[in-house]
C-alpha positions in Angstrom: 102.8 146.8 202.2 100.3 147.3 204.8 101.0 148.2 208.7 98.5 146.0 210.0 99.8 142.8 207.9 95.6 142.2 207.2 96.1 141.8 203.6 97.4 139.9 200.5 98.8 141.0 197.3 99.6 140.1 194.1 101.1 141.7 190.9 100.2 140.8 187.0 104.2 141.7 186.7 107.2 142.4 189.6 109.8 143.8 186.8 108.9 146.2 184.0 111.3 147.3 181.2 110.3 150.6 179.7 111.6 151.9 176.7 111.8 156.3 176.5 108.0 157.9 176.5 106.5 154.8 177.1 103.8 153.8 179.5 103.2 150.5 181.3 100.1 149.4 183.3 100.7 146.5 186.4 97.3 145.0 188.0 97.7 144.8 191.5 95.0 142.8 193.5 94.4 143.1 197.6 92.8 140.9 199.4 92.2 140.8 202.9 93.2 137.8 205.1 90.5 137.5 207.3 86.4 137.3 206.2 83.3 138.2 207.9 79.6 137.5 206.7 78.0 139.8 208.4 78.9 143.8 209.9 79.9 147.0 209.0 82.9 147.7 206.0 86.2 147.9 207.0 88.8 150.1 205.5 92.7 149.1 205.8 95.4 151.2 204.7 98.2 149.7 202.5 100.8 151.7 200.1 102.5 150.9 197.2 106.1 151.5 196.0 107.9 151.3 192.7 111.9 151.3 192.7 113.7 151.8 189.7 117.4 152.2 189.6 119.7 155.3 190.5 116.5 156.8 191.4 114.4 157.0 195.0 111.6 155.2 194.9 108.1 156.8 194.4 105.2 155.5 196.9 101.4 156.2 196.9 99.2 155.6 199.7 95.8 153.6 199.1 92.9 152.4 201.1 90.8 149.0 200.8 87.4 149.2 202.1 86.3 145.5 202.6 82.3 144.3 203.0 80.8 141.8 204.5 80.2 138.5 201.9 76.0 138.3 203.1 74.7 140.7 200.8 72.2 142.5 203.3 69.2 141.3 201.1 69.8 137.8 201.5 68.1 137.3 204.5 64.9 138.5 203.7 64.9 137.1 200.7 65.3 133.5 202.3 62.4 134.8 204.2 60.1 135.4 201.2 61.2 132.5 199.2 60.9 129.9 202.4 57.5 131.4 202.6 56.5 130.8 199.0 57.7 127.2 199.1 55.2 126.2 201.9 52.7 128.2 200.0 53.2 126.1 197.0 53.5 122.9 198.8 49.9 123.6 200.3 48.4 124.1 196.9 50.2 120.5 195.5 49.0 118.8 198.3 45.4 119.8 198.2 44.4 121.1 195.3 46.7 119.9 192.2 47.7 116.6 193.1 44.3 115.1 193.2 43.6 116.5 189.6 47.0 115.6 188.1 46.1 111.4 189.4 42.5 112.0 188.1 44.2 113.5 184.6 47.0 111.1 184.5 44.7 107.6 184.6 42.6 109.0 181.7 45.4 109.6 179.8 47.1 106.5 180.6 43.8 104.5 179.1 43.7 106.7 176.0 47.6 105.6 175.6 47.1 102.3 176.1 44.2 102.0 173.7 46.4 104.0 170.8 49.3 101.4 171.0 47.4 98.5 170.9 46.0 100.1 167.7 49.3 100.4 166.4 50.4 97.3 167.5 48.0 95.9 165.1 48.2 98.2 162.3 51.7 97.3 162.3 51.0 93.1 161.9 48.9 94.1 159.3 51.6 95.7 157.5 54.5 93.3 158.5 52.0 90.7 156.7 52.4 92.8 153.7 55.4 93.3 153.6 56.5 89.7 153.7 54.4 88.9 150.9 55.7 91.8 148.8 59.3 90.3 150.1 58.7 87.1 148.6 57.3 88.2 145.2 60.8 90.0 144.7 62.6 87.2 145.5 60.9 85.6 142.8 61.8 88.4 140.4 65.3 88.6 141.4 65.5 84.9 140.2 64.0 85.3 137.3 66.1 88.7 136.5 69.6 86.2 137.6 68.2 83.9 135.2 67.7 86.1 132.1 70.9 87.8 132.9 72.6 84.1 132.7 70.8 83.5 129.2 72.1 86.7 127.7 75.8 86.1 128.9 75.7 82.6 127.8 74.2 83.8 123.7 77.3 86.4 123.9 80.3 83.4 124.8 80.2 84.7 128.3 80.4 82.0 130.5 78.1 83.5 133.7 80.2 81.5 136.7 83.4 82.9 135.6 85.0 85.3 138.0 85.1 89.1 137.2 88.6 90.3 136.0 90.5 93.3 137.6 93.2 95.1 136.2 96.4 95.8 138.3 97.6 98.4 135.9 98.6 101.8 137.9 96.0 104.0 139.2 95.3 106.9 137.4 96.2 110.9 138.8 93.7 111.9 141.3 91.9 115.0 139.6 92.7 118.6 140.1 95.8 118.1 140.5 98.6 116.5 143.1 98.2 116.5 146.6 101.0 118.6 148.4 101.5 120.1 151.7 104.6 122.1 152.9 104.9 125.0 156.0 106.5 128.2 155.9 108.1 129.1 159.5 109.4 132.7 160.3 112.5 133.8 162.7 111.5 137.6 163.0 113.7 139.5 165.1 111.9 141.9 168.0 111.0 145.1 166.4 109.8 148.5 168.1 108.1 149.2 165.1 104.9 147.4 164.7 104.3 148.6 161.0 108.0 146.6 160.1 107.9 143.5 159.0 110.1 140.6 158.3 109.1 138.1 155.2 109.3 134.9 154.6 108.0 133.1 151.4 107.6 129.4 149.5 107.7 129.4 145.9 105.6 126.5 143.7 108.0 124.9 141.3 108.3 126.5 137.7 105.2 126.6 135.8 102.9 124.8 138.5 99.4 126.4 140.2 99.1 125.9 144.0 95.5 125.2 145.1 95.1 126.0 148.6 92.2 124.2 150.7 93.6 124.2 154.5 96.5 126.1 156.3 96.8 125.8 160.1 98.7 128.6 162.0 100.8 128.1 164.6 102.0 130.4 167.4 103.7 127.3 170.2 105.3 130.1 171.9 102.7 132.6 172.2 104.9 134.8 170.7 103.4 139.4 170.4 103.0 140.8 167.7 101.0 140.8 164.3 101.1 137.7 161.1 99.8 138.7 157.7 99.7 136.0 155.1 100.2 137.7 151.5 100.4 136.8 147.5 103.4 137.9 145.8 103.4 138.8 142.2 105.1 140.4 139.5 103.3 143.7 140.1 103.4 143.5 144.0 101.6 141.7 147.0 98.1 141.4 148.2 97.2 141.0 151.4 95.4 137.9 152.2 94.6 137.6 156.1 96.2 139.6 159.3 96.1 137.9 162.7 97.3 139.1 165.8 99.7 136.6 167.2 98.3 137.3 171.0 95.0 135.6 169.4 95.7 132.1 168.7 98.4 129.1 169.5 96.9 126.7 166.7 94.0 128.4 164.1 92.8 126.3 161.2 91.5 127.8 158.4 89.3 125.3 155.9 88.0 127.3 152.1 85.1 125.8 150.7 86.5 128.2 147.8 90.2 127.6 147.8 92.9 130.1 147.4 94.7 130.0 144.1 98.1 131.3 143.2 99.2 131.1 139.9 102.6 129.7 138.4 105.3 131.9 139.4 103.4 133.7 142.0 105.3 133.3 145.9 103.2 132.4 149.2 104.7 135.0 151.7 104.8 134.8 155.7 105.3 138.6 157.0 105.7 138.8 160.8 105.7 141.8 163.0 107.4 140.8 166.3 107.0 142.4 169.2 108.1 140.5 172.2 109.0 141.1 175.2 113.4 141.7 175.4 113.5 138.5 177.2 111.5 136.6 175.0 113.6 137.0 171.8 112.3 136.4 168.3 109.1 135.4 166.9 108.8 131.8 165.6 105.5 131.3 164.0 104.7 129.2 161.1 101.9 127.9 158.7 101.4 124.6 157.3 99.6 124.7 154.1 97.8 121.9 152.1 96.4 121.7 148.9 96.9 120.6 145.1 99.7 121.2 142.6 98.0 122.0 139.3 99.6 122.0 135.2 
């Protein structure tokens, strides 16, 4: 609030929820309502107050000091610079111009001259090339011909249609193409080290090749996503995001990420929302290749 009513304000956040020994910063922004260009800074006085309940509230005082928008060297810059331009115009008018047409015409004649070289150079070698066009045409005949004589001495008749086979295609290599997402439902957690896991496990005795995965964060939940390979001696940690840093991230390996049969892809999710918020909800969608 400010007595004179010359200014606006607005909070980042009007509620906070603080849990014990905790700390909270709120960005508060004052404007004033009225603008001048020119004259000397203006201070207005304004305080602040913070209410919390079964307490009495705590208030600070604060001063605004607000400048004129002209920067005070504008003017004599404008000066300098309107100067400068008739300066310049002066020396186009009488002194470059007349070289720049003098320049320009010879160059135009050398130009001219250069593409009525290459004009000709150029029928010269379209002649060329329509003779070397027609000599191949000749030798493609001749080639179709001897090609004809050799099917027909091996019982080939040549104007027969090629056969195609309608038999089932056969497995694409590396593998089979599979895709499949892993989504996580962690609850809010004051511990950021904690976290919740969720996992997708390759059926028995298959390798999963992984080329893409795309993470996604719709919500833009807080809070941290590690993506993690689980064996039978433990996990290794593979990537760690912060979920305040994306809403959709692809990730594309060149080299892609094996796990071996019997080995678990593991989501592990950190959550720390806001109480009104409720859980995290993020999720990956891998794709890749089924191998064995």
């Amino acid at each position: 609030a400010d007595p004179e009513g010359e200014l606006d304000f607005r909070f980042t956040r009007q509620e906070l929820v603080l849990e014990p020994d905790s700390t909270a910063f709120v960005r508060l922004v004052a404007r004033p309502r009225d603008r001048f260009l020119r004259g000397q800074p203006v201070r207005h006085r304004f305080a602040v107050s913070v209410a919390a309940p079964d307490r009495p509230p705590i208030t600070a005082e604060a001063t605004m000091t607000q400048r004129q928008l002209l920067p005070k060297w504008l003017v004599p810059a404008l000066i300098a610079l309107l100067a400068l331009a008739l300066v310049l115009a002066g020396m186009w008018f009488f002194v470059l111009r007349p070289a720049v047409r003098s320049a320009a015409g010879d160059a135009a004649a050398r130009q001219a001259a250069e593409v009525k070289q290459v004009a000709e150079n150029a029928k010269q070698e379209a002649g060329a090339a329509k003779q070397e066009a027609g000599a191949a045409k000749q030798d493609s005949g001749q080639a179709k011909q001897n090609a004809d004589r050799a099917l027909t001495e091996l019982g080939i008749d040549p104007s027969a249609p090629p056969t195609t086979s309608t038999g089932p295609r056969p497995p694409l290599a590396g593998g089979d193409p599979t895709d499949f997402r892993v989504a996580a439902d962690a609850p809010i957690d004051t511990n950021a080290r904690r976290f919740r896991e969720f996992s997708f496990t390759p059926p028995d005795g298959k390798k999963l090749v992984v080329t893409d995965a795309i993470l996604q964060n719709p919500r833009s939940d807080s809070g941290t996503l590690r993506l993690l390979r689980a064996t039978a001696t433990g996990q290794e940690l593979m990537l760690e995001v912060g979920l305040g840093n994306f809403r959709d991230l692809d990730h594309h390996w060149v080299q892609p990420i094996v796990f071996d049969a019997g080995e678990r892809v593991v989501l592990a999710v950190s959550c720390q929302n806001p109480t009104d918020k409720g859980n995290c909800t993020p999720a990956v969608f891998f794709s890749g290749r089924l191998q064995g």
